[in-house]
N, CA, C and O atoms as CSV, one atom per row, in Angstrom:
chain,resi,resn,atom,element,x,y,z
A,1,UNK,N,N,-58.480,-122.632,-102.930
A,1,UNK,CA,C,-57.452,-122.169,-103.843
A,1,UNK,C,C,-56.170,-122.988,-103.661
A,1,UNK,O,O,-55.407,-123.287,-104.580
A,2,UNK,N,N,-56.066,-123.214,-102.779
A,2,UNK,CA,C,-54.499,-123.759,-102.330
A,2,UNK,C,C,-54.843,-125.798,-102.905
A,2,UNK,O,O,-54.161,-126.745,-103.296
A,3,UNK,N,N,-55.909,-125.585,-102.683
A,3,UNK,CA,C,-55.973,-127.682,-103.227
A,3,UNK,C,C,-56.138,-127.679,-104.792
A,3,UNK,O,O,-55.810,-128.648,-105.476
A,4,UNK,N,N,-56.712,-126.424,-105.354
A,4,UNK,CA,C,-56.194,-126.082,-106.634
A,4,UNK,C,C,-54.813,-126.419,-107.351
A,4,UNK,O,O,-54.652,-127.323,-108.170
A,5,UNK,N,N,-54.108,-125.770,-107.021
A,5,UNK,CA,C,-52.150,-125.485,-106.776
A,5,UNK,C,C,-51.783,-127.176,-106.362
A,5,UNK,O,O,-50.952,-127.798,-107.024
A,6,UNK,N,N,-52.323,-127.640,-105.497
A,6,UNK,CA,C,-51.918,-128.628,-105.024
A,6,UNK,C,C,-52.256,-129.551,-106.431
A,6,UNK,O,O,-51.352,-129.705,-107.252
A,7,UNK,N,N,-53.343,-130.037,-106.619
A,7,UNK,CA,C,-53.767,-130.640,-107.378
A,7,UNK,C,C,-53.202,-130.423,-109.290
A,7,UNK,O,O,-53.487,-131.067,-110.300
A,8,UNK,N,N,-52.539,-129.514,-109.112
A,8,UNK,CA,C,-52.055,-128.677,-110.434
A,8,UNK,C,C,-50.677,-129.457,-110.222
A,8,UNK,O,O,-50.435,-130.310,-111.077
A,9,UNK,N,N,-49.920,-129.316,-109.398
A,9,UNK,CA,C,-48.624,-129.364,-109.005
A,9,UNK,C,C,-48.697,-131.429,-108.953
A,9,UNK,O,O,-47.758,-132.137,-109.318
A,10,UNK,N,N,-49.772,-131.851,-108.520
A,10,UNK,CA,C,-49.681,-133.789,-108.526
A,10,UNK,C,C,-50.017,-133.751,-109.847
A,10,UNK,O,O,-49.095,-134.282,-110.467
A,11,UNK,N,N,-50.887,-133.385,-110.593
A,11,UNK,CA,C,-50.627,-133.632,-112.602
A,11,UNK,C,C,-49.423,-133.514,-113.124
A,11,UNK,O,O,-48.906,-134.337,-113.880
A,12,UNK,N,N,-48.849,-132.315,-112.679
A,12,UNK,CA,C,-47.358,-131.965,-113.221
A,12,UNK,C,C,-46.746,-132.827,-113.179
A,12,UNK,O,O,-46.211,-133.360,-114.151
A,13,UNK,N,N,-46.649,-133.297,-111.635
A,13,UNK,CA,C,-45.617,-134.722,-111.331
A,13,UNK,C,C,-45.492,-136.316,-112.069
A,13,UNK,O,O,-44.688,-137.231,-112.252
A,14,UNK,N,N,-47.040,-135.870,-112.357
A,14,UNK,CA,C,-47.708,-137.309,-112.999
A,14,UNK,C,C,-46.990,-137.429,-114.237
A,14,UNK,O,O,-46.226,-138.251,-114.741
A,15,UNK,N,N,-47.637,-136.028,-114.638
A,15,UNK,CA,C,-46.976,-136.185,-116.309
A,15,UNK,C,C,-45.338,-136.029,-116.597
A,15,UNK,O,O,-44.801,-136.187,-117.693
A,16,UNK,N,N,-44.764,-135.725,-115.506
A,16,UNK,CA,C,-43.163,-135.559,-115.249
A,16,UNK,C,C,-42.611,-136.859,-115.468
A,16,UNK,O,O,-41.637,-137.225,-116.126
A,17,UNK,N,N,-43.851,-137.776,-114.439
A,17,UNK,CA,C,-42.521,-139.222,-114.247
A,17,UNK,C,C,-43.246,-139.989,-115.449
A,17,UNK,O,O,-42.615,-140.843,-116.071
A,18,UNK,N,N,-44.585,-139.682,-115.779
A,18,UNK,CA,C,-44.857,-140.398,-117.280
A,18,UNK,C,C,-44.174,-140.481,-118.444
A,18,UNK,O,O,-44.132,-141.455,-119.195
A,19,UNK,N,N,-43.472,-139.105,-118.616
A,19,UNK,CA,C,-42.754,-138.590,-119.623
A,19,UNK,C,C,-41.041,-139.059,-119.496
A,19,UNK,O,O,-40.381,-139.442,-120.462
A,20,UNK,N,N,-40.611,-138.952,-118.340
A,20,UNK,CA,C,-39.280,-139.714,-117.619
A,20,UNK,C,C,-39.361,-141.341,-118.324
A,20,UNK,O,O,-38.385,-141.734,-118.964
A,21,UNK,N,N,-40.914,-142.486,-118.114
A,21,UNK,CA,C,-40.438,-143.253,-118.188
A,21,UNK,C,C,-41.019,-143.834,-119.471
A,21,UNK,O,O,-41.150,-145.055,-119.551
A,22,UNK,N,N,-41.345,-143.115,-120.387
A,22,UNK,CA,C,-41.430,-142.876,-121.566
A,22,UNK,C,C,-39.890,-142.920,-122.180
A,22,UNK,O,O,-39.403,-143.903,-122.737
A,23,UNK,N,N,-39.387,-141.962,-122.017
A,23,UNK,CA,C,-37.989,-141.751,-122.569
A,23,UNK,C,C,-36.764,-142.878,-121.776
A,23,UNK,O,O,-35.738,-143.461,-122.129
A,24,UNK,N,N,-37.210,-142.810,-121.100
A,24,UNK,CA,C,-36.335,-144.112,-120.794
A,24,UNK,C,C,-37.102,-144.996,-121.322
A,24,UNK,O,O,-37.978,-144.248,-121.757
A,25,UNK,N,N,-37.401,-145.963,-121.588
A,25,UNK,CA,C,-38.051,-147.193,-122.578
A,25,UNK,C,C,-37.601,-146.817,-124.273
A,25,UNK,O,O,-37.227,-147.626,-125.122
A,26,UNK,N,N,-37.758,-145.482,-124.407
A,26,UNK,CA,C,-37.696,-145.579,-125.946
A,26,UNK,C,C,-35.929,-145.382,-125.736
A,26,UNK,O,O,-35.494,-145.506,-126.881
A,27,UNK,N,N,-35.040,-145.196,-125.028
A,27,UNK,CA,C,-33.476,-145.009,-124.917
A,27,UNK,C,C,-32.922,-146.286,-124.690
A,27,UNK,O,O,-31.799,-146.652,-125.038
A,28,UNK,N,N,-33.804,-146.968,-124.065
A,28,UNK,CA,C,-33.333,-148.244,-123.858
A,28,UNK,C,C,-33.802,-149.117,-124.995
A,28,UNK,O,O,-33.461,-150.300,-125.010
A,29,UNK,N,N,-34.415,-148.712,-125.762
A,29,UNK,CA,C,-35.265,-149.320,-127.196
A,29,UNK,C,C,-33.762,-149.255,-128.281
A,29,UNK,O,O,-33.159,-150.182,-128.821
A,30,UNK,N,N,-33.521,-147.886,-128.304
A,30,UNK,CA,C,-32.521,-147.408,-129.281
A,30,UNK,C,C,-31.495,-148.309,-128.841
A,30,UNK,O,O,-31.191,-149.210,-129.622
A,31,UNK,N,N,-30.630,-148.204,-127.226
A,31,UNK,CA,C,-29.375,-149.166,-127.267
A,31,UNK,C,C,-29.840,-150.605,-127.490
A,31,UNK,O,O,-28.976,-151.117,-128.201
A,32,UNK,N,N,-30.518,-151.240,-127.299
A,32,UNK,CA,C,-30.365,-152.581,-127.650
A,32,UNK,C,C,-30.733,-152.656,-129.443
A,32,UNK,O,O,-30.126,-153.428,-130.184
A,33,UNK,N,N,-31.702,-151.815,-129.876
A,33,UNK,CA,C,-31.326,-151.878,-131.408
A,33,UNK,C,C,-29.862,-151.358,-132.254
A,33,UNK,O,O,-29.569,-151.430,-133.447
A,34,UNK,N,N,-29.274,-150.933,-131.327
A,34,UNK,CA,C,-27.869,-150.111,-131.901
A,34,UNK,C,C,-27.104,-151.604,-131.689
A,34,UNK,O,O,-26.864,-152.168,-132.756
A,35,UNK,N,N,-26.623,-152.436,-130.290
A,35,UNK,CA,C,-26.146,-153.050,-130.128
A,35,UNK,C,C,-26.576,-154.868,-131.114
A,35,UNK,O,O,-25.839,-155.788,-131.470
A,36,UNK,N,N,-27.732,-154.700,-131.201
A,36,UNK,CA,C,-28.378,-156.121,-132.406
A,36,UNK,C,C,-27.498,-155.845,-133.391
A,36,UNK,O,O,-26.837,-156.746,-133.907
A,37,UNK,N,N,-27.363,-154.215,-133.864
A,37,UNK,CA,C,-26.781,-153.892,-135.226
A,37,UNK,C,C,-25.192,-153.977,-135.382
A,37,UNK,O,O,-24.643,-154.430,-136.386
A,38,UNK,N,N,-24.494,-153.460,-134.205
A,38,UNK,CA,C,-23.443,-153.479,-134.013
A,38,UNK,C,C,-22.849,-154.854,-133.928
A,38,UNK,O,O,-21.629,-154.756,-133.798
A,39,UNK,N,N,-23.234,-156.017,-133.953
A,39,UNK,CA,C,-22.855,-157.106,-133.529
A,39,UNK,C,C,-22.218,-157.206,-135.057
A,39,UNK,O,O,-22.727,-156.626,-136.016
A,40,UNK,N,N,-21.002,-158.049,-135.141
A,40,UNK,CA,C,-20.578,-157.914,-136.423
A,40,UNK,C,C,-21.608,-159.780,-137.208
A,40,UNK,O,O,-21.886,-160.868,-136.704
A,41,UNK,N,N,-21.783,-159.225,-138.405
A,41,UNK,CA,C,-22.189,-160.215,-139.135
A,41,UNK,C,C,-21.691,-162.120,-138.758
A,41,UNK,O,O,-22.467,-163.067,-138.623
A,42,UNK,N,N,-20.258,-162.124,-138.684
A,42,UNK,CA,C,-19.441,-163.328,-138.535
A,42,UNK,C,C,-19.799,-163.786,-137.247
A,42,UNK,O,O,-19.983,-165.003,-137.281
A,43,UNK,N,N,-19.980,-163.275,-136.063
A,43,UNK,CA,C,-20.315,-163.519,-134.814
A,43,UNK,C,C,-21.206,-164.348,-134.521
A,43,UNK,O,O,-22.302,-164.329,-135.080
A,44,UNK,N,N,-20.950,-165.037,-133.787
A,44,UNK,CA,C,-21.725,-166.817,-133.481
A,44,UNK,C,C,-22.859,-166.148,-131.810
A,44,UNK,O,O,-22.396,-165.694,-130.763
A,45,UNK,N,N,-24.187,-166.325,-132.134
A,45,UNK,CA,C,-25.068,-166.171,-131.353
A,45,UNK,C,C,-24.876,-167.659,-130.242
A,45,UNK,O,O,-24.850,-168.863,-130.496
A,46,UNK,N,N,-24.781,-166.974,-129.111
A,46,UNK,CA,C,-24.380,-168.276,-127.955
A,46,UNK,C,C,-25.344,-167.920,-127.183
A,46,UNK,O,O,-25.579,-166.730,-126.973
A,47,UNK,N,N,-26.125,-169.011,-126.588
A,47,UNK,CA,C,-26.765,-168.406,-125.040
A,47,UNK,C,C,-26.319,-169.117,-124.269
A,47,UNK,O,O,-25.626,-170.075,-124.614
A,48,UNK,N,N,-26.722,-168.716,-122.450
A,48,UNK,CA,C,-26.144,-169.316,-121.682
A,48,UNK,C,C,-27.243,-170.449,-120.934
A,48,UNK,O,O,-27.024,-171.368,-120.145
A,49,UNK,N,N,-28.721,-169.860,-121.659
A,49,UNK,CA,C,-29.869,-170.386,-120.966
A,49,UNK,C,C,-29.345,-172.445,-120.983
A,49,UNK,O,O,-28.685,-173.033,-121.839
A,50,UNK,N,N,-29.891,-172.931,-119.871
A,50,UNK,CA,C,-29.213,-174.139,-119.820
A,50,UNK,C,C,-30.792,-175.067,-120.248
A,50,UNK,O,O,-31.038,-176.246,-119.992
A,51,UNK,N,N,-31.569,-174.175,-120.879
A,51,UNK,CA,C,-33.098,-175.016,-121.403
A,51,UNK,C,C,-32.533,-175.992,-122.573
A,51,UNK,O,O,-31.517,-175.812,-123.245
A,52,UNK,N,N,-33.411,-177.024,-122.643
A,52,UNK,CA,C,-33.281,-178.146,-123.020
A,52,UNK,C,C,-33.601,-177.200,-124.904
A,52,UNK,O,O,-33.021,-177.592,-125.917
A,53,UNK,N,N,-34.546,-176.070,-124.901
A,53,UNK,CA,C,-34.924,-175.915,-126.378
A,53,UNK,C,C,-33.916,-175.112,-126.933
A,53,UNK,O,O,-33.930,-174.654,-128.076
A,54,UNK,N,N,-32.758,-174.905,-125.815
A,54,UNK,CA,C,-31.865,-173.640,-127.073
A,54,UNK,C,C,-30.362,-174.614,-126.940
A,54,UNK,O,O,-29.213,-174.254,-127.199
A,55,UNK,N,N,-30.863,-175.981,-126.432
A,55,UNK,CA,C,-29.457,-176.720,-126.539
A,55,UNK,C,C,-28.993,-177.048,-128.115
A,55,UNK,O,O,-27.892,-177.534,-128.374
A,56,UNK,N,N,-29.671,-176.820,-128.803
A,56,UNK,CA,C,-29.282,-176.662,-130.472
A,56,UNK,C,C,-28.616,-175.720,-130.840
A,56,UNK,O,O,-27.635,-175.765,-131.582
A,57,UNK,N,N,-29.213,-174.574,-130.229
A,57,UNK,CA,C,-28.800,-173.058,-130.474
A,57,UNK,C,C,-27.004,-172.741,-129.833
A,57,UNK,O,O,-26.226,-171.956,-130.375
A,58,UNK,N,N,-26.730,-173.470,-128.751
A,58,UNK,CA,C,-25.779,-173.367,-128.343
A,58,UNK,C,C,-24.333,-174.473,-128.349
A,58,UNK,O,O,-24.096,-175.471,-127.668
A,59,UNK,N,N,-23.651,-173.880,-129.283
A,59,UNK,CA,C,-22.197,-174.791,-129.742
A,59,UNK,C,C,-22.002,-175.642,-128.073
A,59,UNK,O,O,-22.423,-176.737,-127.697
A,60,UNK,N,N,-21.231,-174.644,-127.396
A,60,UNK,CA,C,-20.569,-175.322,-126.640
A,60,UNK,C,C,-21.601,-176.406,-125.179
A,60,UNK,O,O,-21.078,-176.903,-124.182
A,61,UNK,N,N,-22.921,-176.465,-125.515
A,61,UNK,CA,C,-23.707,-177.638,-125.198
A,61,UNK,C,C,-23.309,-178.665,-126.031
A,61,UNK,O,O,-22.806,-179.713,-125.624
A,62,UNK,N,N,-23.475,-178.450,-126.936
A,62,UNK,CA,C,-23.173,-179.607,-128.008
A,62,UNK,C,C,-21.811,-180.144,-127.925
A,62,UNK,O,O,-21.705,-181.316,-128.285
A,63,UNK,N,N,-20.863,-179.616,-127.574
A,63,UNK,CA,C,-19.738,-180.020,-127.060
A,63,UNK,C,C,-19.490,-180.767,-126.355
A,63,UNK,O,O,-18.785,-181.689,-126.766
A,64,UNK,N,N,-19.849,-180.774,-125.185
A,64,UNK,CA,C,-20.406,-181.441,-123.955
A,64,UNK,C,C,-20.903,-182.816,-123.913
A,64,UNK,O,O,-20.822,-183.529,-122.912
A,65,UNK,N,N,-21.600,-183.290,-125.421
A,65,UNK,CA,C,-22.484,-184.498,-125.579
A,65,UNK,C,C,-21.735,-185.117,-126.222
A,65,UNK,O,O,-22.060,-186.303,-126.182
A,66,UNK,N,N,-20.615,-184.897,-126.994
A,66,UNK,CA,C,-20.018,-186.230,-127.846
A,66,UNK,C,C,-19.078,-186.356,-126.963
A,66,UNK,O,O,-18.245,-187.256,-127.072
């Protein structure tokens, strides 16, 4: 009876932290789609990655070369 309870009580937990990291993924889904949206239209996409394929993507690389 008691490994019953026991075994009742480790599902619970299971489905506790399943459900925890469920909702965190879909909360963290929502802020970065809120923040894509929030970015105002006029705003210049910069990265900082120093890869040779987003040196197009980034003004102030291009700066750097003339």
């Amino acid at each position: 009876m008691l490994k019953k309870n026991l075994s009742r009580n480790n599902r619970s937990l299971e489905n506790e932290v399943i459900l925890a990291v469920i909702v965190l993924y879909l909360l963290l889904a929502l802020v970065m789609t809120v923040v894509h949206y929030v970015q105002p239209a006029e705003q210049q996409t910069v990265t900082s990655s120093m890869s040779p394929s987003h040196n197009e993507k980034n003004p102030a690389s291009l700066k750097g070369r003339n």
